[in-house]
N, C-alpha and C positions, 0 to 999 in steps of 0.2 A: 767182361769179367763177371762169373756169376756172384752175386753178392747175398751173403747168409741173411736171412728175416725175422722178426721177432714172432711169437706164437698171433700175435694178435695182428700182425705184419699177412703173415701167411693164412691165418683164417680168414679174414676177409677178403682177400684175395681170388678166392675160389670158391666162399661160400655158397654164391646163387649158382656155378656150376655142379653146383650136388656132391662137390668135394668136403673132406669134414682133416681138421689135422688130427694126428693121433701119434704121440711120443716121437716128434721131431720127423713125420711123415705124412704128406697128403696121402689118400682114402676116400676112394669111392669104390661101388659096385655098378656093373650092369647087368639087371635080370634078362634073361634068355631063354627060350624056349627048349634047345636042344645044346647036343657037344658042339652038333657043326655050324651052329649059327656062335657058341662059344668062342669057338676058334676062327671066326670071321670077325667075329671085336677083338680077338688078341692080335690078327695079323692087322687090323683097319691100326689099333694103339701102338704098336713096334711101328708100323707106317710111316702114323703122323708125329712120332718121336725123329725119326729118320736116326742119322750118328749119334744121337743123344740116347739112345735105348738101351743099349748095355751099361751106360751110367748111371741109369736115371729109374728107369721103368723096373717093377715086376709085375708076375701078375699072378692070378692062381686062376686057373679056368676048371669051372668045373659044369655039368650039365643042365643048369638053373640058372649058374652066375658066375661074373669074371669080374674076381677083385682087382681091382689095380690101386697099384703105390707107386711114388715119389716120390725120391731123395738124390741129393746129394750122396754116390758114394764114397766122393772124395773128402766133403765135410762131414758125413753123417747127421746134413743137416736140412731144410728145404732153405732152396735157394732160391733168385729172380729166373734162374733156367726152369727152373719147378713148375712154378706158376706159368710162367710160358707153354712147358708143357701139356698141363694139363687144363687151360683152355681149348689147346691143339686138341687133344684128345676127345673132351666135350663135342666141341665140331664134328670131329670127324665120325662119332657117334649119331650123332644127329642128323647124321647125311644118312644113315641106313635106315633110319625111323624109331631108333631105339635111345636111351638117358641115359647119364651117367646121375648115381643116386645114393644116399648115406643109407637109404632103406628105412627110415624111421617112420613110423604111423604107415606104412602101406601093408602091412600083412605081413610081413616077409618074417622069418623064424627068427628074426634079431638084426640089429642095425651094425655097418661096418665097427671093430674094433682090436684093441690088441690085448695082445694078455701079457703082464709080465710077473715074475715070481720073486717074492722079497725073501731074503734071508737075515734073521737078527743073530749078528755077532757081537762079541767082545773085542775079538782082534780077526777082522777083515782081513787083514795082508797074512795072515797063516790060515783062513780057511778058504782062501781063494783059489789057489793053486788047484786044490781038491777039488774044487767044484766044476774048475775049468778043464781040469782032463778027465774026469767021469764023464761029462756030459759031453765030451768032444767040440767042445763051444772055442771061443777065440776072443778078440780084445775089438771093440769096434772103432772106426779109423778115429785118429787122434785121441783115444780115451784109453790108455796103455797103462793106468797106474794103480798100484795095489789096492787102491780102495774104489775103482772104477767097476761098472759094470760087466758080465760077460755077454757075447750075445751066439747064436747060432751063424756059424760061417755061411748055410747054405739058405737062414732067413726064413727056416720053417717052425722050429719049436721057440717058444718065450723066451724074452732077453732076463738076464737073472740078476736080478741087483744086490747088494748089501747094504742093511739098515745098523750103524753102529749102535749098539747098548752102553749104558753105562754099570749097571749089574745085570748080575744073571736073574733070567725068571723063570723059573723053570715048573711053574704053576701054569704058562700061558705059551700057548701056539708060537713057534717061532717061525717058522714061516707061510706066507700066506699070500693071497694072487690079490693083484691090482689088476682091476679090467678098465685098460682106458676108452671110453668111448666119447661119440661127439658129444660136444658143450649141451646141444640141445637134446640128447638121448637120456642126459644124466638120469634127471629127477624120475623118469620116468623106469628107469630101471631100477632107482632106488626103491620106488615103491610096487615093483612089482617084488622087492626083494622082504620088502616089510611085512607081504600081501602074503607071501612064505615062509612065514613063521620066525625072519628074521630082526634085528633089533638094531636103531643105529648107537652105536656107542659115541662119535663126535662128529659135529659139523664143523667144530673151530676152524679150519682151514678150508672150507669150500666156497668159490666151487673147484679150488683145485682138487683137492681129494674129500670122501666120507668114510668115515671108518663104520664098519656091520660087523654084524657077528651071528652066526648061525645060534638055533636055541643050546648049543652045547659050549659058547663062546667063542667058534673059531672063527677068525677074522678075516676079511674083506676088505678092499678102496673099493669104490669108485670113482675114477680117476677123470679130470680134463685138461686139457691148456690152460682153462682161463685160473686166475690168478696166481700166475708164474713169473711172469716177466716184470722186472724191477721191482 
């Protein structure tokens, strides 16, 4: 029986496999030379997943690099199957000569991460609806209720959350992207973000999130796992 894991449960778990969590998902890349060395890490990863790969695994392959994720589709959550997994996958990488890797300090255009898009409402349960059939989005497993997030059925565009208000503000940005990346990428994106002319408005809550703001105030997280759980 797969059994669901805490943020801090699952990062260390897969850490030193170059795995990083990111919003209830392991995350890693392997850099690649070509499409068709891409496409010899996605079939080595469906492989070493074996019956577990349409539950578990996606990937995104493209001619540099093949991201791959892990979740529970049935929890929407990472599970002990997870972790399993993606040691399997590690291995099986390693057998070709090639890493599974978060991308951080190596050069690479940016380290694994995900985007999600916050929406500030008054009343959630009346501009939900709207949100969810413009964007053709859906409810993601077990999270069906009107103040729950939306996410993309097919797992390509950002999952769309709502942030409840208690007045309206209508002086300031309502909504704005939370870019969650690994624990260890944070700082360092933070201050490449400072480094561009931007400004941090709070650290109260880090290292779960930072709030930035562009020089015109519109706002930013930078998002982690750690301090989430209890």
């Amino acid at each position: 029986m797969e059994a669901a894991l805490t943020r801090e449960e699952a990062s260390d778990a897969v850490g030193d496999q170059g795995w990083r969590l990111l919003l209830g998902t392991l995350r890693t890349s392997v850099p690649v030379g070509s499409l068709a060395s891409a496409t010899e890490v996605a079939t080595i990863a469906v492989t070493a997943c074996g019956e577990d790969a349409d539950r578990h695994l996606s990937l995104d392959v493209r001619p540099r690099r093949v991201v791959l994720t892990l979740q529970s589709s049935d929890q929407a959550a990472v599970t002990t199957a997870d972790v399993d997994l993606a040691h399997r996958i590690s291995a099986a990488v390693r057998g070709i000569g090639l890493r599974t890797e978060p991308e951080i300090g190596t050069g690479a255009p940016r380290s694994v991460q995900l985007l999600e898009i916050a929406i500030d409402a008054l009343d959630i349960a009346a501009i939900r609806p709207f949100w969810r059939a413009v964007l053709g989005y859906g409810d993601e497993a077990g999270a069906d209720g009107p103040h729950d997030a939306i996410v993309d059925p097919l797992g390509q565009g950002p999952a769309v959350w709502f942030q409840q208000m208690e007045l309206a503000r209508p002086q300031r940005n309502r909504i704005h992207f939370d870019i969650c990346v690994p624990h260890d990428e944070a700082l360092r994106r933070i201050e490449a973000a400072l480094a561009a002319g931007g400004h941090l408005l709070s650290a109260a809550r880090a290292p779960a999130f930072w709030v930035l703001a562009d020089r015109e105030g519109n706002e930013a997280c930078v998002t982690t796992w750690q301090g989430r759980d209890g």
